[in-house]
C-alpha positions in Angstrom: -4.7 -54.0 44.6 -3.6 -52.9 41.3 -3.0 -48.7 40.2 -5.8 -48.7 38.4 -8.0 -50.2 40.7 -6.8 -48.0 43.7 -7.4 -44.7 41.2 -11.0 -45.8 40.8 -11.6 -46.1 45.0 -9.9 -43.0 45.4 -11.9 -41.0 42.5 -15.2 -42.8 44.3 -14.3 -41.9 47.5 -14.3 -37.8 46.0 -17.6 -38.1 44.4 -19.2 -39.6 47.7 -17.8 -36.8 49.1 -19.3 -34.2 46.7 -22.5 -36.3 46.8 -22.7 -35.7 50.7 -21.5 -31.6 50.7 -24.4 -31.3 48.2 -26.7 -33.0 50.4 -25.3 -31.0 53.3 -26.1 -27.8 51.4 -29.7 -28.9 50.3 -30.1 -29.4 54.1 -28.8 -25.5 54.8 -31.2 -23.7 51.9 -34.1 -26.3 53.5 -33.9 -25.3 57.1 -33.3 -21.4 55.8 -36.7 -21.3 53.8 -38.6 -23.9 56.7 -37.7 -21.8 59.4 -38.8 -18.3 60.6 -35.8 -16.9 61.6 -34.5 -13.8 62.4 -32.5 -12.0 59.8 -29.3 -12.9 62.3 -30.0 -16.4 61.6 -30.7 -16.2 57.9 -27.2 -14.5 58.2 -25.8 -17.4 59.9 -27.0 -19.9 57.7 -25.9 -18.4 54.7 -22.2 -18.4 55.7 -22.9 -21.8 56.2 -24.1 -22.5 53.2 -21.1 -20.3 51.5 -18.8 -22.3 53.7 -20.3 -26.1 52.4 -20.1 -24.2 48.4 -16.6 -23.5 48.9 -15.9 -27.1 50.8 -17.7 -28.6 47.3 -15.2 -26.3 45.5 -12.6 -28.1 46.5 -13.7 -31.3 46.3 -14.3 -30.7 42.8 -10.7 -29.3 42.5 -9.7 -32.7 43.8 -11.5 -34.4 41.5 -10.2 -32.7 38.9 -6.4 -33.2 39.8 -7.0 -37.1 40.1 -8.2 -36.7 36.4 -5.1 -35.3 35.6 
């Protein structure tokens, strides 16, 4: 497998990643607006939610550095 070839797996491989966090987080804001919860649970899921943000943070950061 040539350099090139192994750059463009590994730079798919990131964006399928982002692809899924965002799914992940579309998910979160679904089930917090679906739901009647309590405001413990809208709690709950927002620091989800903040955790998946910062998890797509990174993955963009990665992103990024393979650019580089």
């Amino acid at each position: 497998m040539s350099k090139g070839m192994a750059q463009t797996i590994a730079k798919a491989s990131v964006i399928l990643e982002a692809i899924a966090t965002a799914l992940e987080v579309i998910e979160k804001l679904s089930a917090l607006f679906t739901k009647e919860s309590s405001y413990e649970k809208t709690y709950e899921n927002l620091v989800k939610i903040n955790q998946v943000l910062s998890d797509t943070v990174s993955i963009y950061k990665k992103l990024l550095e393979t650019e580089a």
